[in-house]
C-alpha positions in Angstrom: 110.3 115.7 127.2 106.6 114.8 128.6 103.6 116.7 127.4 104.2 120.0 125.4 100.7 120.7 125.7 97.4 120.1 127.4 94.1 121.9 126.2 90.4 120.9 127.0 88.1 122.8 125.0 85.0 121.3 127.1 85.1 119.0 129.7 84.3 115.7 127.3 87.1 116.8 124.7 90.7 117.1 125.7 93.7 117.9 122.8 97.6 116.6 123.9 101.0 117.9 121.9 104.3 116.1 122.3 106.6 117.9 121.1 109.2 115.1 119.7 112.7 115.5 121.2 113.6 112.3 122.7 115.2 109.3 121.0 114.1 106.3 119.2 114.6 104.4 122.9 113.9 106.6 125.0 110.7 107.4 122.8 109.8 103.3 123.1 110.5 103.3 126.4 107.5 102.2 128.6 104.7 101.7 125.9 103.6 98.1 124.5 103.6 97.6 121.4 100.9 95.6 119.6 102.3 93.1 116.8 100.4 95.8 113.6 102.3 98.3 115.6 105.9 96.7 115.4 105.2 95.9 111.4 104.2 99.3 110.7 107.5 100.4 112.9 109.8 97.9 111.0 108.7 99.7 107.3 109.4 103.1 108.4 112.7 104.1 106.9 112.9 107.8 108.7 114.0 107.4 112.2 111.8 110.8 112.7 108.4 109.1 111.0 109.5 106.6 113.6 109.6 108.7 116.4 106.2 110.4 115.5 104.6 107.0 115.4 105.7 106.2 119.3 105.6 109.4 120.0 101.2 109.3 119.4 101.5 106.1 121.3 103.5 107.7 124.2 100.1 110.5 123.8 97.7 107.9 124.4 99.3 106.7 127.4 99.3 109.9 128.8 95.6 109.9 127.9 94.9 107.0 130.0 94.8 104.5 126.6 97.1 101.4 125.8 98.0 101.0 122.3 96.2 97.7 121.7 93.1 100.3 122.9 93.3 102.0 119.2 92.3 100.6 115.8 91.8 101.6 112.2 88.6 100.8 110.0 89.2 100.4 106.2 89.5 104.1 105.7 92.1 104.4 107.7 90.1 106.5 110.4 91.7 105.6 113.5 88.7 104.3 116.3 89.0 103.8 120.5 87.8 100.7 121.7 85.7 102.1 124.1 83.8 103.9 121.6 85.2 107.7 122.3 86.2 110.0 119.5 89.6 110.3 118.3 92.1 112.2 115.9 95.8 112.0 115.2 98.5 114.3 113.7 101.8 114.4 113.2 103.9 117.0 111.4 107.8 116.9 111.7 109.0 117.5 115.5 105.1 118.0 117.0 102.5 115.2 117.2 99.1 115.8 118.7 95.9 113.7 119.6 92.2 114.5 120.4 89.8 112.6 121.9 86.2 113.4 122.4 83.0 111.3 124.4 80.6 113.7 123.0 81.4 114.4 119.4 83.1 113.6 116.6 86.3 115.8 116.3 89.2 116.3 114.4 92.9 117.5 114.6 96.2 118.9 112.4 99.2 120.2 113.0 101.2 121.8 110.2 105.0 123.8 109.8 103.8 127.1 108.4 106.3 127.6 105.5 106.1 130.2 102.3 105.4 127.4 99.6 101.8 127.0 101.1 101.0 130.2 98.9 102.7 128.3 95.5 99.5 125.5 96.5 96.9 127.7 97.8 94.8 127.7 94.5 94.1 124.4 95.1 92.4 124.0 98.5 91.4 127.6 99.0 88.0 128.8 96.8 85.5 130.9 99.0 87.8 131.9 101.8 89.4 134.3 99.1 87.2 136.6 100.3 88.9 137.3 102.8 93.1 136.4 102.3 94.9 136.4 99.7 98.0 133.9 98.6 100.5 136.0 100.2 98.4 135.4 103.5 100.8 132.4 104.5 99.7 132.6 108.5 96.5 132.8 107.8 96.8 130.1 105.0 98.0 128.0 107.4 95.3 127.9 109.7 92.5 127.6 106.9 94.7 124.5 105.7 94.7 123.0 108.9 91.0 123.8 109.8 90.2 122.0 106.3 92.5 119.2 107.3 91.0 118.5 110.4 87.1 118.9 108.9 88.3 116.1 106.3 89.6 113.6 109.0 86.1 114.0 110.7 84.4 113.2 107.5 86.8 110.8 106.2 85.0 110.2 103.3 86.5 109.4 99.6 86.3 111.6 97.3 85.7 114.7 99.6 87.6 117.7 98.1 89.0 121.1 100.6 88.5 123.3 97.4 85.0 122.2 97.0 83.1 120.4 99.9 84.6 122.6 103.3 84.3 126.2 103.9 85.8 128.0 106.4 84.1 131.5 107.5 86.1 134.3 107.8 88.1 134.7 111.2 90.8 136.4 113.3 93.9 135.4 113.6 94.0 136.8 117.5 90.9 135.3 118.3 91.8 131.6 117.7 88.6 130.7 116.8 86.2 130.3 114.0 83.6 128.0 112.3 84.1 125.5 109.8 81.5 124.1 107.1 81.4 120.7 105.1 78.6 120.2 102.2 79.1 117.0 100.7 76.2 115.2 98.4 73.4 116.6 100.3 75.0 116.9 103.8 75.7 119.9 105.5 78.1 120.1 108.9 78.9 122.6 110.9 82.0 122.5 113.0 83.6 124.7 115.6 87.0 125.4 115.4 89.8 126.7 117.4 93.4 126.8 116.4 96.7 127.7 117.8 100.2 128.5 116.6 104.1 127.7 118.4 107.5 127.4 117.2 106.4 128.2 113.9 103.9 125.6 113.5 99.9 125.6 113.3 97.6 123.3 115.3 93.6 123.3 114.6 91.1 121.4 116.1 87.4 120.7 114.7 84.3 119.7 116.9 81.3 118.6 116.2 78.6 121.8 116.3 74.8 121.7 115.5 75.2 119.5 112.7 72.6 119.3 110.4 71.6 116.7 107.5 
C-alpha cells in the first residue's frame, strides 16, 4: 500500500507512516539503491528487517528525497544532504520518518505489548508519579517519547532512566512535553504521540531549548 499516514505538526516538519504490506519486489520497486544500501540489504537475514529497510527508502521518495540524499555520521544518526532534520523508525509491520527545516526532531514507533511492564523499572524513574507498571498504554507512549528524545540527542552514554523526563500527560490529548538534562544541558522538547493497530508512534521537536 502507499502512505498509511501523513501528519505535519507545523508547516517546516512533516511525519510519514508506511505501513509494510507489500513484498520484497514490489517493496524495491522504483527506488535506487545506493551501493552501502545494497550491502546493508545483502546482511539482513529477515525478509521483514528487509522490507523495513526499503520500506524507509520508499518514505523518502514519497518525501521528495533519493536515497543517495541520506547519510549516517559515526553515531549512526542518520543526516539529509541538504541539511534538513531527520528521524527514522521502524517497528515490525509500520515504519515512519520525520523530517524538519527548522529543528532538530525525533521519531519512534513501537507494538504496545504487556512485557513493557516486566522492563519498566529500567527506563521509567520520575514519571512514577504518575503510572504505574501495570500502565502498559501509557508505558508505551513514555517509552516512545524517551526513544525519540534519545535519537535527537544521540549522544553515548545518555541513559532514559536518568537523563529524560517526560511530564505528566493525557492519553486523549496526544500531547505532552519531554525534558533531557545531560552533563549540564537542559532541552526541552514538544511532543505529540499517536496510537493504531495496536502500535505507538511519538514524535519529539525541538522547543525553547536552553543550555
Amino acid at each position: 500500500m502507499p502512505l498509511y499516514k501523513t501528519i505535519t505538526p507545523s508547516e517546516d516538519t512533516k511525519v510519514l507512516i508506511w505501513k509494510i504490506e507489500e513484498t520484497y519486489d514490489e517493496m524495491r520497486s522504483g527506488i535506487e539503491l545506493t551501493d552501502n544500501c545494497r550491502e546493508r540489504l545483502s546482511h539482513m537475514k529477515s525478509e521483514i528487517h528487509q522490507r523495513g529497510f526499503l520500506s524507509v527508502r520508499q518514505l523518502l521518495k514519497a518525501a521528495g528525497y533519493k536515497t543517495s540524499d541520506l547519510y549516517y555520521d559515526g553515531s549512526g544518526k542518520p543526516h539529509l544532504k541538504d541539511g534538513n532534520y531527520i528521524s527514522i523508525t521502524h517497528s515490525f509491520i509500520f515504519s515512519g520518518i520525520i523530517i524538519s527545516s527548522k529543528t532538530k526532531i525525533g521519531i519512534d514507533i513501537e507494538k504496545q505489548r504487556d512485557k513493557i511492564s516486566v522492563i519498566a523499572h529500567k527506563f521509567i524513574n520520575y514519571e512514577y508519579n504518575f503510572l504505574t507498571d501495570a500502565d502498559v498504554r501509557r508505558l508505551t507512549v513514555v517509552w516512545c517519547i524517551k526513544e525519540s528524545l534519545y535519537k535527537v540527542f544521540a549522544t553515548e552514554g545518555m541513559s532514559f532512566k536518568q537523563h529524560t523526563k517526560v511530564i505528566p500527560f493525557e492519553i486523549e490529548e496526544m500531547k505532552g512535553t519531554g525534558w533531557i538534562f545531560y552533563h549540564g544541558k537542559i532541552e526541552k522538547y514538544k511532543i505529540e504521540f499517536l496510537e493504531f493497530e495496536g502500535f505507538t508512534c511519538a514524535y519529539a521537536m525541538g522547543s525553547d531549548n536552553l543550555v
